[in-house]
N, C-alpha and C positions, 0 to 999 in steps of 0.2 A: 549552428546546430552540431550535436557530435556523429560522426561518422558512422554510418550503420554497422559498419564490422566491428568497431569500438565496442558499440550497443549489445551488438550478439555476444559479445564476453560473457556479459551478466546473466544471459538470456538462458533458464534451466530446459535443456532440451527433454522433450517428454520422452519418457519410457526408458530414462538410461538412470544407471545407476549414480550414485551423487556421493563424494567424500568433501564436507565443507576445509579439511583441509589442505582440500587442492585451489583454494578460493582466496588467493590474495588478497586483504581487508586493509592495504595501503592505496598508495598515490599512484604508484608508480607500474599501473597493468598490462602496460609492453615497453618496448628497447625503446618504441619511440618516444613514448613517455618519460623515460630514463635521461633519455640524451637530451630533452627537451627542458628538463631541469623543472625541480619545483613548485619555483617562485613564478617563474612564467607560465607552468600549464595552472598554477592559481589564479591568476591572473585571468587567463584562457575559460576558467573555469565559470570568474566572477561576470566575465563575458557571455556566457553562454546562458546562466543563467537568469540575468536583467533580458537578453532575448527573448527569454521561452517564456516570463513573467508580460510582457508584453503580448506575447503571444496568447498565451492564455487568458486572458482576459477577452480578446476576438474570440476565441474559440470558444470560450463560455459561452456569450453571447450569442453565438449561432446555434449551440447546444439548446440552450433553451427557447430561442426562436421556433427553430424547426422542429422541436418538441417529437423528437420519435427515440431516441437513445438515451441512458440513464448511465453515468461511469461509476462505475464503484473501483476505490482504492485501498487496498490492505495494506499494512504497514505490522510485520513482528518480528521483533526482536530479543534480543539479551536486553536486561536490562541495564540503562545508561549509553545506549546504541547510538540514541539519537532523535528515537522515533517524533516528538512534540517539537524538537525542534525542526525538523525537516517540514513537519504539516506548517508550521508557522510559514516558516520564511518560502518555501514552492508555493504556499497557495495566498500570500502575502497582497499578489495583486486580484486575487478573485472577487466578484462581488456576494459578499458573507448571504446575500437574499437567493441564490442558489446552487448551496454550497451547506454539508451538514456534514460534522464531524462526531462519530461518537466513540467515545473509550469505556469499553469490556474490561472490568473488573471482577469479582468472586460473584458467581452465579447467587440472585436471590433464592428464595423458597417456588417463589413462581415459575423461576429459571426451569428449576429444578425438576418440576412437576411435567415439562412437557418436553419433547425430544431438544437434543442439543445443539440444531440448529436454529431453534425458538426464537430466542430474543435477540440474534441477529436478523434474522429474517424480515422482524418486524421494523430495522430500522434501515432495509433495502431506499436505496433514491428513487425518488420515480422520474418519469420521462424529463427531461431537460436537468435536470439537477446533477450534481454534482456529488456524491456520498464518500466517505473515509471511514475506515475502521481503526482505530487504534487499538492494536489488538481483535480477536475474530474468535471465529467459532473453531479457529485454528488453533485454540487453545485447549480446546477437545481429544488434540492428538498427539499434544507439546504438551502442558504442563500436568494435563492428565495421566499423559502416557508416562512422564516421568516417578508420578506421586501418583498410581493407579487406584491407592487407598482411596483415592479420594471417587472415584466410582459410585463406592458406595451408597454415598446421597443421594447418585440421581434414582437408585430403585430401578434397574433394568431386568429385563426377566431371563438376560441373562444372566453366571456367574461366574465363567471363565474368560478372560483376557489373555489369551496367548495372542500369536502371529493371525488368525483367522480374524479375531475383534478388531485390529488394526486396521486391517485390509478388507475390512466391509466399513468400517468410518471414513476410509481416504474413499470408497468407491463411492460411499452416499455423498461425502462433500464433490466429487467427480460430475456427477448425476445432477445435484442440487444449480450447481455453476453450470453447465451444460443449458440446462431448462433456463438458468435467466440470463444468457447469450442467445439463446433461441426467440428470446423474449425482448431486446434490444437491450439489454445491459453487456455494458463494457467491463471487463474486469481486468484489473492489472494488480498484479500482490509484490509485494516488496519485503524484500528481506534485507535487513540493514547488517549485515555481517562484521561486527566490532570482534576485537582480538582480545584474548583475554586478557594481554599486558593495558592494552588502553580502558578495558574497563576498570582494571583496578586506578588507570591515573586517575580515571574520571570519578572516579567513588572517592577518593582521598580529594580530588579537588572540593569536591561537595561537603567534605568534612574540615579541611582547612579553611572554606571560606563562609562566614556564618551566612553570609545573602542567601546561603547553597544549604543550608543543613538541614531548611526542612524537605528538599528533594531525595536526605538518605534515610533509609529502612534496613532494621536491620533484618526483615524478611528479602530483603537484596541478597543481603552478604550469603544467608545461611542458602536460598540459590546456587548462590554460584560455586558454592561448595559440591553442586551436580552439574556442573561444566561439561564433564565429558557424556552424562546421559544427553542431556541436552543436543550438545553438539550431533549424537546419536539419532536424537529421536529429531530434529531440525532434516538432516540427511534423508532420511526414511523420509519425510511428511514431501520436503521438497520434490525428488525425485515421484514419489505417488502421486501429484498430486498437480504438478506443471503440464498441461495442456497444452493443446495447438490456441484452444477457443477462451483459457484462462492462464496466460503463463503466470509464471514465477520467474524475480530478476534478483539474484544474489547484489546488494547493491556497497562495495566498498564502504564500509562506514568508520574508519577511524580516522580518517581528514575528512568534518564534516561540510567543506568545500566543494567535496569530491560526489560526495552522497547529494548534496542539496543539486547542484548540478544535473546528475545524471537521472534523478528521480524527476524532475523538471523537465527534461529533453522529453524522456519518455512515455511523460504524460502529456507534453505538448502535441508531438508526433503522431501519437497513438489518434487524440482527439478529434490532428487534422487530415490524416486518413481517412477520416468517415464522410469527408464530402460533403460536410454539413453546405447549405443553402438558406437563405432568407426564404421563408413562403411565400410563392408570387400572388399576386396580387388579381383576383379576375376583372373581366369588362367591366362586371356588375356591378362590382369591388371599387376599380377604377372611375366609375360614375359618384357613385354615392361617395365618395372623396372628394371628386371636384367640385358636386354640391356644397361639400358642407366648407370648402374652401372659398365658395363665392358668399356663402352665407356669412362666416367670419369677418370677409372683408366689406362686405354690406352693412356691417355693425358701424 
């Protein structure tokens, strides 16, 4: 397992302000790291995480045993960060029967019609399950906030978007997670933080190898030509919006060894925290068991 103080690197502390480029998005996120050379804490890495894939798989199990907690995991990014890959290969040993991934695209018409935390809402896990978002209603405050035009659709009664509109969506998304932590839902959000030099490898990788080409868009490219809003409006959303009861984990992502890893730890960690338990079993319980045990063997 990785070291708690390791962990609190990533860890967005609530209510401070946040510049993501004080947020090293390599391998190498202390001296010891450094000294300990690359190839080894990879190694270290691939270790930690075949643990926590074990692990997880108990953990599930109890999860949905004990039937009182519901995890949800957010996953947003730049794009080409990582994020499909990371669901893959962390949740790799989970059992797919409880366990539900969904990925948030351009709002439909229906989207559209009801407030903007609508059709997330609807795809919350329920008790024992397991829930991902690729991508979230955190796109309300990122890709909106950057391309504000795009407002428009939804028809809200307001029609200014200064500082004040921002800072009532980060307090309602605040409010919204508060109510389903109250409620037994787990939340962990993850920010896969890629550099811009490695997004563009990763985009040229995608284009120089055809297996890869239809993973490129060029609604990518024309993105990341807002790199520095982005990075802007990521800052803001983080900082607003990292809680005690919902954090947010800046999670290295351009050695996606590093990412798959640590997103892994700390969904393992998080899950076995909660104490989960087998539901015991009563006298009456205990009877009518060894009934139906003598019964079978009476066949």
């Amino acid at each position: 397992m990785i070291r708690k103080d390791i962990l609190d690197l990533f860890r967005v502390p609530p209510g401070e302000p946040l510049k993501l480029k004080d947020h090293n998005p390599g391998w190498a996120q202390t001296e010891e790291m450094q000294e300990l050379g690359k190839d080894a804490l990879k190694e270290r890495a691939r270790q930690i995480l075949d643990e926590n894939l074990a692990d997880l798989e108990r953990a599930q199990d109890l999860l949905y045993a004990e039937n009182r907690y519901a995890v949800l995991i957010i996953f947003q990014a730049m794009d080409a960060a990582g994020k499909d890959g990371t669901i893959k290969h962390v949740m790799s040993g989970v059992n797919p029967q409880g366990c539900q991934v969904f990925s948030f695209k351009k709002p439909s018409d229906e989207d559209l019609d009801h407030d903007f935390l609508w059709r997330c809402s609807r795809c919350l896990p329920e008790r024992g399950r397991i829930g991902i978002f690729n991508r979230s209603y955190y796109e309300e405050v990122l890709v909106v906030k950057v391309h504000p035009e795009l407002l428009a659709a939804q028809q809200l009664p307001v029609t200014k978007f200064g500082k004040k509109f921002w800072r009532r969506r980060y307090s309602d998304i605040n409010a919204f997670e508060r109510h389903l932590v109250r409620n037994g839902t787990v939340i962990l959000k993850f920010f896969l933080n890629v550099s811009k030099d490695e997004q563009k490898r990763r985009f040229l990788e995608r284009l120089d190898r055809p297996e890869k080409n239809w993973k490129f868009s060029v609604a990518d490219l024309a993105e990341r030509a807002h790199w520095d809003h982005y990075m802007r409006a990521y800052s803001d959303c983080l900082a607003a919006t990292s809680t005690k009861w919902a954090p947010w984990y800046i999670i290295p992502a351009d050695n996606k060894w590093v990412a798959r890893a640590v997103v892994a730890d700390i969904i393992t960690t998080t899950i076995r925290s909660l104490d989960l338990k087998y539901p015991e079993v009563s006298a009456a319980q205990r009877e009518r068991l060894a009934e139906a045990r003598s019964q079978l063997l009476a066949e």
